[in-house]
N, C-alpha and C positions, 0 to 999 in steps of 0.2 A: 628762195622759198623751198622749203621741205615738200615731202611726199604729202600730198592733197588730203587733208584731213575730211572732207566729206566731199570725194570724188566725181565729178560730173561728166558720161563718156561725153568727146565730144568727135573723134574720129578714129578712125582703123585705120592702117597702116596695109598696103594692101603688097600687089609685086613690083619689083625694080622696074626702072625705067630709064632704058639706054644704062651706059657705063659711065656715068660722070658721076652715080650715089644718089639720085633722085631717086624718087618712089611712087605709086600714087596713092592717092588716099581718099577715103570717103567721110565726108563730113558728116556731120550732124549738125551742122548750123546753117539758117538761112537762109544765106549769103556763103558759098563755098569757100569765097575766097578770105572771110570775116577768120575764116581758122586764126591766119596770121597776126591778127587783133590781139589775141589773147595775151602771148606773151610765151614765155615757157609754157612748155606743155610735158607731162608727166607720163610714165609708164605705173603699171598695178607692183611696181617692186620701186616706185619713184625715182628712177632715172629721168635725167629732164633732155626734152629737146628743145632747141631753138631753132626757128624757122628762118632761113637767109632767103629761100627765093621761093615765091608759090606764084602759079600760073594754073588755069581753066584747062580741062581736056574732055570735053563729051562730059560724064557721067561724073567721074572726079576731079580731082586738082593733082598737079606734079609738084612736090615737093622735096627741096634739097636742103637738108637738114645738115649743122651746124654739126663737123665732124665725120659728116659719110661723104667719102671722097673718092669709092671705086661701089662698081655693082657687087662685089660680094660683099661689103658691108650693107648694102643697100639690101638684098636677098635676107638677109639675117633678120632685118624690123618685119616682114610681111608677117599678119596678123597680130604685130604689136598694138593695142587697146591706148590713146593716147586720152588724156584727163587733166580737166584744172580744178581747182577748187570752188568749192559751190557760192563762195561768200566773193569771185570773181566774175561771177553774172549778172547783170545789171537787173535790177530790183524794180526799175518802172517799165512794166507792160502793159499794152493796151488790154482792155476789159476782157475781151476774147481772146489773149496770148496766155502762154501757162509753157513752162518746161517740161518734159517727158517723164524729167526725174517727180516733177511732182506727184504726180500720179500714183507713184505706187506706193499703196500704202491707204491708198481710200479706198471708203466703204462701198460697193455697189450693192443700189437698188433698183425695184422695177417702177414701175412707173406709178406702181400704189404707194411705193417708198418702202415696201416689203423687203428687210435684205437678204439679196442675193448669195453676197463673199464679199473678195476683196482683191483689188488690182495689186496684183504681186509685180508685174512687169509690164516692159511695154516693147514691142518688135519692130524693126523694118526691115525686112526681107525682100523688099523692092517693090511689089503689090499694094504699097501703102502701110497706115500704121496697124498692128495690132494690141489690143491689150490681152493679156495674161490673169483670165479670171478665176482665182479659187475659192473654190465652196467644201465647208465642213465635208469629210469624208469622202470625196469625189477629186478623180484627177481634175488640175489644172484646163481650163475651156481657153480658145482661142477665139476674140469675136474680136469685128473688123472694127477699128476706129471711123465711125465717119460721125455725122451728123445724126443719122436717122437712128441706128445702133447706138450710140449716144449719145442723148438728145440736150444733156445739161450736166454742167460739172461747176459743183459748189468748193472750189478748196476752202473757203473761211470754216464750213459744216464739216469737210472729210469727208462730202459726197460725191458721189458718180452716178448717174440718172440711166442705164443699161433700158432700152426695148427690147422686151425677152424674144419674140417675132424676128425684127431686124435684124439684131443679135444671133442669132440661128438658136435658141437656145431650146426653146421651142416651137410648134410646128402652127404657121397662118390659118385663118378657117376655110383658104382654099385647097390645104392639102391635106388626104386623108393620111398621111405618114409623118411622124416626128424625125424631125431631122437632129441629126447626130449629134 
């Protein structure tokens, strides 16, 4: 298979581990170890990797990739961005399942259905998920994924249901100050 025609991240490539060419890595998938399900997996210039051996460590998985056979080739992928193809995800999710990637690209509104912007991105910086809200003429807003900050996500519409409160976006009627 060629370079992923509509790319899906699905881990990072982080640092060496030990001198045998392992590496570790942070997933994006449910199931850590589910990486190795995939099949080939690509680089943003589609180079492909194939997975020979993945194992569990605390936070990520170690992984010995198909041609790294010393720590300085293993040093060289840290912060390589690995991706499969989007038509490579399996298509039957439960009601409440939805991919990250879906996300951006819908419309957010408030709770009157007033729209806000629009989810340009989505983060995990470790704290949990964030989405990436932009609005006409105003930088890019950072508000937390959860439940309460957003309360409902319509993809059949291209909605995102944002609570401007929860959302920090602005300020509860407990507090005399708008929050940032």
């Amino acid at each position: 298979m060629p370079k992923p025609e509509n790319p899906v991240l699905l881990a990072i490539i982080g640092a060496a581990h030990g001198t045998r060419g392992e590496v570790r890595v942070k997933t994006h998938t449910a199931d850590p170890l589910a990486l190795g399900d995939y099949g080939l997996l690509y680089d943003e210039a589609g180079r492909s990797f194939e997975i020979l051996e993945i194992r569990p460590a605390k936070t990520v998985v170690v992984v010995r990739f198909k041609g790294v056979n010393d720590r300085n080739a293993a040093e060289k992928l840290n912060g390589t961005a690995l991706f499969i193809d989007r038509a490579q995800l399996p298509e039957e999710l439960d009601e409440d399942e939805f991919y990250h990637e879906d996300l951006v690209g819908l419309e957010a509104v408030d709770l009157d259905g007033v729209v806000i912007g629009e989810i340009t991105a989505v983060f995990d910086f470790g704290g949990g998920d964030l989405l990436e809200l932009s609005t006409p003429g105003r930088k890019p807003y950072l508000i937390p994924f959860t439940q309460s900050a957003v309360p409902g996500i319509d993809l059949d519409t291209g909605r995102l249901v944002v609570d401007p409160v929860a959302a920090g976006l602005v300020a509860d009627d407990d507090s005399d100050e708008p929050r940032p």
